[in-house]
VEXKOLLO-116600 format. One record per residue (C-alpha): x, y, z; residue in one letter. Coordinates in steps of 0.2 Angstrom, whole numbers. Layout:
// residues N
[node [X; Y; Z]; "A"]
...
END
This chain:
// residues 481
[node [103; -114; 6]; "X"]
[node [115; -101; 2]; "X"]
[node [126; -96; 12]; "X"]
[node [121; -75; 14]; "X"]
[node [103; -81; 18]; "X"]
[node [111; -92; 33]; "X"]
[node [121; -77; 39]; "X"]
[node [107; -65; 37]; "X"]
[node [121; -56; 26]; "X"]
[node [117; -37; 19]; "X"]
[node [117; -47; 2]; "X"]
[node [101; -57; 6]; "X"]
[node [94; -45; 14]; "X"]
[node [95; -35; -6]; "X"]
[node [89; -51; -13]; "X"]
[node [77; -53; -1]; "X"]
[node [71; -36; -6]; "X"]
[node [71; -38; -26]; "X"]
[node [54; -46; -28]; "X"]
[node [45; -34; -16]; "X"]
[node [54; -20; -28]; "X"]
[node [49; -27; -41]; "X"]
[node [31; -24; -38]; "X"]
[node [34; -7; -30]; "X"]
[node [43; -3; -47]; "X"]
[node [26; -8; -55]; "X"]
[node [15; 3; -41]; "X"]
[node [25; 15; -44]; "X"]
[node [23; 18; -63]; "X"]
[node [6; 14; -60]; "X"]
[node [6; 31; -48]; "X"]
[node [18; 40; -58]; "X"]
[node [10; 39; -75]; "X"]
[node [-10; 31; -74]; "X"]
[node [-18; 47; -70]; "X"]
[node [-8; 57; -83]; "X"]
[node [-10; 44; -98]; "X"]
[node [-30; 42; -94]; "X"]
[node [-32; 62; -94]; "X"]
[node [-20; 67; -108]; "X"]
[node [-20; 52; -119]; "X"]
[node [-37; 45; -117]; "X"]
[node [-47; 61; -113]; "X"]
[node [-56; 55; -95]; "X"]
[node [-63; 66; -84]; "X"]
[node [-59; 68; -66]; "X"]
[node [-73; 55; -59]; "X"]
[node [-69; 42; -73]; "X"]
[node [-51; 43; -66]; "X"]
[node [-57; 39; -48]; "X"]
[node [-67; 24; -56]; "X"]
[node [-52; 17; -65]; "X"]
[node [-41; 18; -48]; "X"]
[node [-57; 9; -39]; "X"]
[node [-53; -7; -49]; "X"]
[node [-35; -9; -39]; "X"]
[node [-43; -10; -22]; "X"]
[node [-55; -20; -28]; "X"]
[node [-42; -32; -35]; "X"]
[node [-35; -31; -17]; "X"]
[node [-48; -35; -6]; "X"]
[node [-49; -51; -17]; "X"]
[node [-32; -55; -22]; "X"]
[node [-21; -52; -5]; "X"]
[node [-32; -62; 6]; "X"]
[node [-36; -77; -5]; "X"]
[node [-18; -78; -11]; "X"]
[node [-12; -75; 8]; "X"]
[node [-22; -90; 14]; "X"]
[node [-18; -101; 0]; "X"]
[node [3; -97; 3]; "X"]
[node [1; -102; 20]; "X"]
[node [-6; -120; 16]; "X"]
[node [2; -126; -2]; "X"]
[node [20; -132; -8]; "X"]
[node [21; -132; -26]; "X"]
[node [38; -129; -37]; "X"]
[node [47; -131; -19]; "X"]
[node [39; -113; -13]; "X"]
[node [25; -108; -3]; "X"]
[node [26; -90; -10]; "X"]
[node [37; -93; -25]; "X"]
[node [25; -99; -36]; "X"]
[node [13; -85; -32]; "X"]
[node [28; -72; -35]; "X"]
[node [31; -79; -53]; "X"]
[node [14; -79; -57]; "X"]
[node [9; -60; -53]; "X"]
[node [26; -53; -60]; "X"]
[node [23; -61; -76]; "X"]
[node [5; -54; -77]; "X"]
[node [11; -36; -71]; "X"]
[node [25; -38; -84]; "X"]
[node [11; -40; -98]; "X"]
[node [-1; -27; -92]; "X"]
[node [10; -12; -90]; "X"]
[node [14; -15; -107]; "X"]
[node [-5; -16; -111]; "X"]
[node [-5; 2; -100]; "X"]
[node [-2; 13; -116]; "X"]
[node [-10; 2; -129]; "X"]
[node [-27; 4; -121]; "X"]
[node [-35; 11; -138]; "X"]
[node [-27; -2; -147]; "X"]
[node [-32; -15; -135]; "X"]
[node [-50; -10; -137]; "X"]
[node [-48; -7; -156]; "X"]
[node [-45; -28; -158]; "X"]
[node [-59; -33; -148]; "X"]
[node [-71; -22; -157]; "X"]
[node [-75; -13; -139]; "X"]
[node [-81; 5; -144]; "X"]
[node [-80; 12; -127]; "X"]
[node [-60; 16; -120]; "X"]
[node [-67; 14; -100]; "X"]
[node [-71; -2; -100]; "X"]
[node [-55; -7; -106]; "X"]
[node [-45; 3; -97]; "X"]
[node [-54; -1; -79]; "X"]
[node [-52; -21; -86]; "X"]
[node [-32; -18; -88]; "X"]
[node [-30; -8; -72]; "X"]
[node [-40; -21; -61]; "X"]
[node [-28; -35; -70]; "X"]
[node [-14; -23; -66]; "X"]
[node [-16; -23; -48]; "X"]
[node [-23; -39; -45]; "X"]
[node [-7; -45; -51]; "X"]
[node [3; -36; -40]; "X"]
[node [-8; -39; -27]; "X"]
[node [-3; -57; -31]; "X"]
[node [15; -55; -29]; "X"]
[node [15; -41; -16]; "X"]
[node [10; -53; -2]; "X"]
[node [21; -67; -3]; "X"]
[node [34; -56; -7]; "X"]
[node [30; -47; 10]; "X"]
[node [26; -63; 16]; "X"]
[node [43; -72; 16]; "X"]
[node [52; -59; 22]; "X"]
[node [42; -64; 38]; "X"]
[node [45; -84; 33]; "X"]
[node [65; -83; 32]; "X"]
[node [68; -69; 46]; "X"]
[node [67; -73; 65]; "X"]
[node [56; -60; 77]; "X"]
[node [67; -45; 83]; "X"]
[node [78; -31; 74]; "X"]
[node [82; -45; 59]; "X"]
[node [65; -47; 55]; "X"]
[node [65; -25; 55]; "X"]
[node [81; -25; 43]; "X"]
[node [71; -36; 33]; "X"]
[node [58; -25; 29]; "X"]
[node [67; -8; 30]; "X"]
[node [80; -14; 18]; "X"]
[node [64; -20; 7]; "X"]
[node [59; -2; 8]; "X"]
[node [75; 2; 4]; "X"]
[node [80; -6; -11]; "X"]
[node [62; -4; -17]; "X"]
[node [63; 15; -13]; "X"]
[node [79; 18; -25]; "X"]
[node [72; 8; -40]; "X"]
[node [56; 18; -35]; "X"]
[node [67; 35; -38]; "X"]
[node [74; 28; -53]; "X"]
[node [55; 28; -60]; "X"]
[node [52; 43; -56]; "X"]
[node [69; 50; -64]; "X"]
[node [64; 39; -80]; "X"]
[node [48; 48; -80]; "X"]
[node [54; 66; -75]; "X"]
[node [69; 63; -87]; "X"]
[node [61; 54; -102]; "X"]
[node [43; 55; -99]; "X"]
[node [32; 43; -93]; "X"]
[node [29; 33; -110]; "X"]
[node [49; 26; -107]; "X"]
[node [45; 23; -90]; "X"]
[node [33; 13; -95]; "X"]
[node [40; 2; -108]; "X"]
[node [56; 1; -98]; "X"]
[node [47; -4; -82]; "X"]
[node [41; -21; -93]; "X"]
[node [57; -30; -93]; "X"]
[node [62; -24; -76]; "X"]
[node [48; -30; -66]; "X"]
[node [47; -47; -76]; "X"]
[node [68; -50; -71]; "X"]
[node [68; -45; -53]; "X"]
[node [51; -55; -49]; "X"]
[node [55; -71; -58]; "X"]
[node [76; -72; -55]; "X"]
[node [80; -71; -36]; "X"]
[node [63; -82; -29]; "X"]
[node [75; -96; -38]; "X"]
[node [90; -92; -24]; "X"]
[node [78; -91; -9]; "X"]
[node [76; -106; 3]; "X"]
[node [59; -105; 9]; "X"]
[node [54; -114; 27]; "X"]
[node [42; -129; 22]; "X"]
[node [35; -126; 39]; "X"]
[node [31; -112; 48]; "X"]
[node [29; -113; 66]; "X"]
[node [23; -99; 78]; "X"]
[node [38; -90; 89]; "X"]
[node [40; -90; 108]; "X"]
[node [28; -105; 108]; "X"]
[node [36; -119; 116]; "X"]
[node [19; -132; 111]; "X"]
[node [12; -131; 98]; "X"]
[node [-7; -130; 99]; "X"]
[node [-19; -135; 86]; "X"]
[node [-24; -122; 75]; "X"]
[node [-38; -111; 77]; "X"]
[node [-51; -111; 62]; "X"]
[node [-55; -95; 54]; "X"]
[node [-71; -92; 46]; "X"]
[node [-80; -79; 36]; "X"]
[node [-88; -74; 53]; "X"]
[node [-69; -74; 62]; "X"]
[node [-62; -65; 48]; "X"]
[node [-76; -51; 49]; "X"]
[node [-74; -49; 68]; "X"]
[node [-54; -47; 68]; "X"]
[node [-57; -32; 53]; "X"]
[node [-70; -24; 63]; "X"]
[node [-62; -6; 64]; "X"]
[node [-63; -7; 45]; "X"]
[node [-84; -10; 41]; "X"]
[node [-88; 8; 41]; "X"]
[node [-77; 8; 25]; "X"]
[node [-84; -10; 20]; "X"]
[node [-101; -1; 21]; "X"]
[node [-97; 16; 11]; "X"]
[node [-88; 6; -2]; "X"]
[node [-103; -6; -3]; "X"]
[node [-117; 8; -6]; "X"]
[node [-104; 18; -18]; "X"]
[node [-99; 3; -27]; "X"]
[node [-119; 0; -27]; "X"]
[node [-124; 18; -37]; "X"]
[node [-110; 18; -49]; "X"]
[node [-117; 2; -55]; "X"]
[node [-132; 5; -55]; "X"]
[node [-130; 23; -59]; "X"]
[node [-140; 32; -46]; "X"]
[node [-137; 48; -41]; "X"]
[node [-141; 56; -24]; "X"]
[node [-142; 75; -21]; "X"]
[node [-138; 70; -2]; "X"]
[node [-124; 64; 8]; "X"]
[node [-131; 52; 22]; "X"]
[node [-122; 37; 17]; "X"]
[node [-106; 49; 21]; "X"]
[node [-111; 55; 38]; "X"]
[node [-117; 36; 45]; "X"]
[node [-101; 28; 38]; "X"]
[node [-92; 42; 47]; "X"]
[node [-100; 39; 62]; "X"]
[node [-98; 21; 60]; "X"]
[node [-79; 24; 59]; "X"]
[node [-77; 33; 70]; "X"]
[node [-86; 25; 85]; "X"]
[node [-75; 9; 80]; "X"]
[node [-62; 18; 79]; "X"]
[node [-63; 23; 97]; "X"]
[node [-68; 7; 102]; "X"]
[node [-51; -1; 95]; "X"]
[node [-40; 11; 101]; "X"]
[node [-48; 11; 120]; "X"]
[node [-45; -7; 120]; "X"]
[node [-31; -14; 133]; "X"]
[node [-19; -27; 127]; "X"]
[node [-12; -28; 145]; "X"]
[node [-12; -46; 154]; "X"]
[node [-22; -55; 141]; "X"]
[node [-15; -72; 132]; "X"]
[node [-3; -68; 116]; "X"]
[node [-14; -74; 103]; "X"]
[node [-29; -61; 110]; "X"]
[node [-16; -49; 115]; "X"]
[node [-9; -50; 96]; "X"]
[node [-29; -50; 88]; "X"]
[node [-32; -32; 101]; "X"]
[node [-15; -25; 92]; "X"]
[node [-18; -31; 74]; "X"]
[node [-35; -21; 75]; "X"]
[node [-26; -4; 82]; "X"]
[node [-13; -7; 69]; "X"]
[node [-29; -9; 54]; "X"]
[node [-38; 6; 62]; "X"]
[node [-21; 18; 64]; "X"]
[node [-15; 13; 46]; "X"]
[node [-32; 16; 36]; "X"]
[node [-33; 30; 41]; "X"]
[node [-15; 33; 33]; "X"]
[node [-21; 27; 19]; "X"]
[node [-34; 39; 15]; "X"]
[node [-22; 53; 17]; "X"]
[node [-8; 45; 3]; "X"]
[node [-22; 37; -8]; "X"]
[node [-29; 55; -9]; "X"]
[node [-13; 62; -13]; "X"]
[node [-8; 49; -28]; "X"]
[node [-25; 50; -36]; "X"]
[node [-28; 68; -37]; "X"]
[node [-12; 79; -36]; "X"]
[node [-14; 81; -55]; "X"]
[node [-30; 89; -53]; "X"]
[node [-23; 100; -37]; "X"]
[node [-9; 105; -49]; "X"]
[node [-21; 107; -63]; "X"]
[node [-30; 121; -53]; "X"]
[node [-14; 128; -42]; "X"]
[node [-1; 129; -57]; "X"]
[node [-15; 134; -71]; "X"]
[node [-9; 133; -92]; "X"]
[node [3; 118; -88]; "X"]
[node [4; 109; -105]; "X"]
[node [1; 89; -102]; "X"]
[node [21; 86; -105]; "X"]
[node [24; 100; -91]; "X"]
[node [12; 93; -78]; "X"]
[node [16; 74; -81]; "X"]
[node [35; 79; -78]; "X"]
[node [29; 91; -62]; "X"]
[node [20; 75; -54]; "X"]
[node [36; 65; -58]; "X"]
[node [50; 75; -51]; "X"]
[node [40; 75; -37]; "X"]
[node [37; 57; -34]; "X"]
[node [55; 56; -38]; "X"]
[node [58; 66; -22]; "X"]
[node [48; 58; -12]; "X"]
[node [52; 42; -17]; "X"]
[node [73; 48; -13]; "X"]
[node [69; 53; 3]; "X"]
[node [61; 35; 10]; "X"]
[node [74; 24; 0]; "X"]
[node [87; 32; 11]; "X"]
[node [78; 32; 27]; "X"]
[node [72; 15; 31]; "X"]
[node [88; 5; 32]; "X"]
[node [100; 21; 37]; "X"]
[node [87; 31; 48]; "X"]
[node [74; 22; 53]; "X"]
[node [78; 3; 58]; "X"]
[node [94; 12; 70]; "X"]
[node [78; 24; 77]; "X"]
[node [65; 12; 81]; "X"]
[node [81; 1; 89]; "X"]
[node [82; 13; 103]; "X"]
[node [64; 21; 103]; "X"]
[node [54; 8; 98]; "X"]
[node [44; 3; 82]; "X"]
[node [28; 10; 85]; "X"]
[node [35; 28; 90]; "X"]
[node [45; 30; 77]; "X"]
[node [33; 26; 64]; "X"]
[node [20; 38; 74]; "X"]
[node [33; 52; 74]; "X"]
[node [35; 52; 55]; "X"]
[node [15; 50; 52]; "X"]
[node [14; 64; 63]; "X"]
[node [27; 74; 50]; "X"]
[node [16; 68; 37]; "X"]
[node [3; 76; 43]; "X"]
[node [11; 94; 45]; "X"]
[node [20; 93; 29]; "X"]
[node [2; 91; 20]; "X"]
[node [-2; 108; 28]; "X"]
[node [12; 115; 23]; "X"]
[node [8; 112; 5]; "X"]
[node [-9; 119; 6]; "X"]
[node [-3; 136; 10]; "X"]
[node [14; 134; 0]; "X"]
[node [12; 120; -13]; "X"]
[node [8; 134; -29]; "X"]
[node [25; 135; -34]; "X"]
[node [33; 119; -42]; "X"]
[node [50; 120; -32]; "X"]
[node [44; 122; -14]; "X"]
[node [32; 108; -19]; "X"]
[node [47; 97; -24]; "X"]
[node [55; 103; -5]; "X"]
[node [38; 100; 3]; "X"]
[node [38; 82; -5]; "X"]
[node [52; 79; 2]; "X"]
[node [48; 82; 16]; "X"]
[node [32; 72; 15]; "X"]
[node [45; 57; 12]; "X"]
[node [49; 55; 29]; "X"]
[node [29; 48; 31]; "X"]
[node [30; 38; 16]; "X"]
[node [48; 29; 21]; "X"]
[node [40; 24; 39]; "X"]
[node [22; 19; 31]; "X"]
[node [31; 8; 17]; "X"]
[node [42; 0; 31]; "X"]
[node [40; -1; 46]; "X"]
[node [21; -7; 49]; "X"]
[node [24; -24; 40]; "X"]
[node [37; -27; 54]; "X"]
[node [24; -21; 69]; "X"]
[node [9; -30; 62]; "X"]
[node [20; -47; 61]; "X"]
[node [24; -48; 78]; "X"]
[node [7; -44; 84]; "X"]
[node [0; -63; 72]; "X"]
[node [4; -80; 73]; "X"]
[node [19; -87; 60]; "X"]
[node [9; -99; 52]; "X"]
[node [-4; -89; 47]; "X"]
[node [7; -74; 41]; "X"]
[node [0; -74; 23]; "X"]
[node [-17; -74; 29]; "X"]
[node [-15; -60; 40]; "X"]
[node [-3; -50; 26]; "X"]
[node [-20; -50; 17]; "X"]
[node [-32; -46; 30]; "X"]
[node [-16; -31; 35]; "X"]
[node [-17; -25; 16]; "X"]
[node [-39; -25; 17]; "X"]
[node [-31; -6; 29]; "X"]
[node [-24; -1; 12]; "X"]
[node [-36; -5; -3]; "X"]
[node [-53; -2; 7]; "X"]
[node [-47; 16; 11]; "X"]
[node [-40; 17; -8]; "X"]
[node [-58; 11; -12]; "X"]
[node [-66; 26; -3]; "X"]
[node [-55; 38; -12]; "X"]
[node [-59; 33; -26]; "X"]
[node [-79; 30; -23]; "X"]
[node [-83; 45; -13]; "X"]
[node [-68; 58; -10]; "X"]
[node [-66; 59; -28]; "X"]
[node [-84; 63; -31]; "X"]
[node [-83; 78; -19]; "X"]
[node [-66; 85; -26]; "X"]
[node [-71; 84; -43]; "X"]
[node [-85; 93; -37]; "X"]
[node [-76; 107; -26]; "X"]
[node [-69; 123; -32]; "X"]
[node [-55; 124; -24]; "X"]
[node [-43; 109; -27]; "X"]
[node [-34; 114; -11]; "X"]
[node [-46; 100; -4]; "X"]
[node [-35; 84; -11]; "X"]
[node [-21; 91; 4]; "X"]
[node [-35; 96; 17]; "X"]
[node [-41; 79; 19]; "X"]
[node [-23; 72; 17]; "X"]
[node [-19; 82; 32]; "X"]
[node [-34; 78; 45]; "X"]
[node [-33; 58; 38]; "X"]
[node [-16; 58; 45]; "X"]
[node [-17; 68; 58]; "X"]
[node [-31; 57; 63]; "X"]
[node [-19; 42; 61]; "X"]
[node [-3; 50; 69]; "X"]
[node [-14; 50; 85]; "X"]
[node [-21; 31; 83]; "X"]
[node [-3; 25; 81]; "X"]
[node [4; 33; 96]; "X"]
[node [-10; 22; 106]; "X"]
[node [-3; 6; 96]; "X"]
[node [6; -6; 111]; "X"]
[node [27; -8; 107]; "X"]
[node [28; -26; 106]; "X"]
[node [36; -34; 122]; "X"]
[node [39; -53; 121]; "X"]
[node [43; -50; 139]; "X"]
[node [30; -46; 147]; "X"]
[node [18; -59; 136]; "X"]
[node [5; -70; 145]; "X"]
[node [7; -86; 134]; "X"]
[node [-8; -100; 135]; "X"]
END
């Protein structure tokens, strides 16, 4: 073991950070330039676009939760989540290069048809950093003990991964997002297969502030569906949705919409009126890590909204943009965003939450969020208070990229972080999934654009309120059994 990772140094804490950045460098090209190349290069419409994105949740129901359980019971290549790192960094490595070769892709395996190909590339895309993204969240957890190190942990992850997120954005604006591209292959492949090698990993992993050690409780498909409950009105819509497409039937009526609504929102109710209070930690922490799914799909919606669709929002704001003007518009703005939440975390944040508490600090900024998407309804038209307004939409993004990994893995047992990472990460790609499936068919559908940041704002707003009724961690005040 190195010496910075006994201390805890600032120095491990970057190392620490590199692989995590290394797949946020890769999602962050993906945001930056997938859009842009499948409209201007390949010619797909808006809704072909949304069924492109859909393959990356889809990747992510599947790859975060299987890999998660399978890091927290294997040893291989002296790692738990090493190997799995190596793995999804090579194969992101070797798909963003395929990202701008789709037609020649196609071409070579005689595949007349570019969407197929291009929805094949993107689900290989994500599912391989969906490979790497939770063990690389995962051992943060492994090698950090509860408490503010374990928050330094992730806000300096955020931090590092925000800068080298600002420098893809800069590439893109600078450069155009064909170099950002191409520069983003040899980048991810170094940061996710060099520092894994310096990183002692725990062979064992043992729950905290447990003094005996029980024996461990199974989970099952049926254990697993009950702890994500606030999520199946999203399971169901992204079910039926999923369903048409392949089937291609088309519906001149929106029922499925209203009951999956309803079905959300009831549960939603139902998860945040719950009481942590008095109970054992283990149920205490499954009551918390279902507010924290509920409060941070909701999240999701918003952001997911905003990365898919902005281009169209600009398309119809900022109209006779030539393709070169609006890719570099999208990426100066993402650049800004992506400024603002690489300083805050480790500089702004992780000092905030140590005298106010996580889960009020991370509701305050989603609360910001929320505003700042109003805001850029009534002021985004214009390129430069869009690029302020971004910024100020960064505050959000820096706490949502930060601090919930740190909340949600006090809430879980230790042992069982990777599984839980994956179930935590089914709040981010079923929420992408309904973007993709259902609020992109009623945008492309709208007149007024202005409805990518409408739904942004009430998804927010509606999560800013959920977090505020999230429970502050308290090892305290615990009931253990």
């Amino acid at each position: 073991m190195l010496t910075m990772q006994k201390n805890l140094s600032k120095p491990f804490y970057m190392l620490l950070s590199l692989p995590a950045t290394a797949m946020g460098f890769a999602l962050s090209v993906q945001i930056s330039a997938l859009s842009w190349i499948l409209t201007t290069k390949y010619g797909l419409d808006i809704h072909e676009v949304g069924l492109v994105w859909a393959a990356g949740p889809i990747a992510g129901i599947l790859g975060q939760v299987i890999v998660g359980i399978i890091s927290d019971n294997v040893w291989f290549w002296n790692g738990r989540r090493k190997p799995f790192i190596l793995i999804g960094g090579v194969l992101a490595s070797m798909m963003l290069l395929a990202l701008p070769n789709i037609d020649i892709v196609s071409a070579s395996m005689g595949i007349d048809g570019l969407l197929g190909v291009a929805i094949a590339i993107a689900l290989t895309l994500d599912l391989s950093i969906n490979v790497s993204f939770n063990p690389t969240r995962a051992i943060i957890a492994d090698v950090t003990p509860q408490g503010d190190k374990r928050t330094q942990g992730y806000t300096w992850m955020q931090t590092i991964s925000g800068s080298f997120g600002v420098l893809a954005y800069a590439i893109g604006a600078q450069f155009g997002n064909m170099t950002l591209i191409y520069f983003s292959v040899g980048l991810v492949l170094l940061m996710s297969i060099i520092p894994p090698f310096f990183i002692k990993e725990p062979k064992s992993l043992v729950n905290e502030d447990v003094a005996v050690q029980a024996p461990q409780e199974k989970f099952g498909f049926g254990k697993i569906m009950m702890i994500i409950q606030p999520l199946w009105g999203f399971i169901i819509y992204d079910i039926y949705a999923m369903g048409l497409q392949l089937s291609g039937v088309k519906t001149d009526h929106y029922w499925a919409e209203i009951i999956a609504t309803i079905i959300t929102l009831a549960l939603l109710i139902k998860t945040l009126g719950a009481s942590e209070q008095g109970l054992p930690k283990q149920q205490a922490g499954m009551v918390g890590f279902k507010k924290i799914l509920a409060a941070h799909s909701f999240s999701w919606i918003g952001i997911q909204t905003m990365f898919v669709f902005i281009f169209a929002y600009l398309q119809d704001k900022m109209p006779g943009l030539e393709d070169d003007e609006l890719g570099k518009i999208i990426s100066i703005s993402f650049l800004v965003l992506s400024a603002v939440s690489a300083v805050l975390p480790a500089l702004v944040l992780e000092p905030l939450s140590a005298k106010i508490g996580r889960v009020k600090t991370h509701a305050i900024c989603i609360s910001t969020m929320a505003l700042g998407y109003v805001a850029v309804i009534w002021l985004g038209d214009n390129k430069y208070m869009l690029y302020g307004l971004m910024a100020f939409l960064g505050i959000g993004w820096a706490a949502v990229i930060s601090l919930p990994f740190a909340i949600m893995s006090e809430k879980i047992e230790q042992s069982r972080m990777g599984l839980f990472m994956g179930l935590f990460n089914l709040s981010v790609v079923l929420p992408q999934l309904l973007v993709s499936l259902g609020i992109g068919l009623f945008i492309s559908k709208a007149a007024d654009k202005g409805l990518v940041f409408q739904v942004s704002a009430v998804a927010l707003a509606v999560s800013a309120v959920a977090w505020f009724m999230v429970r502050e961690h308290d090892a305290s005040t615990e009931v253990t059994t």
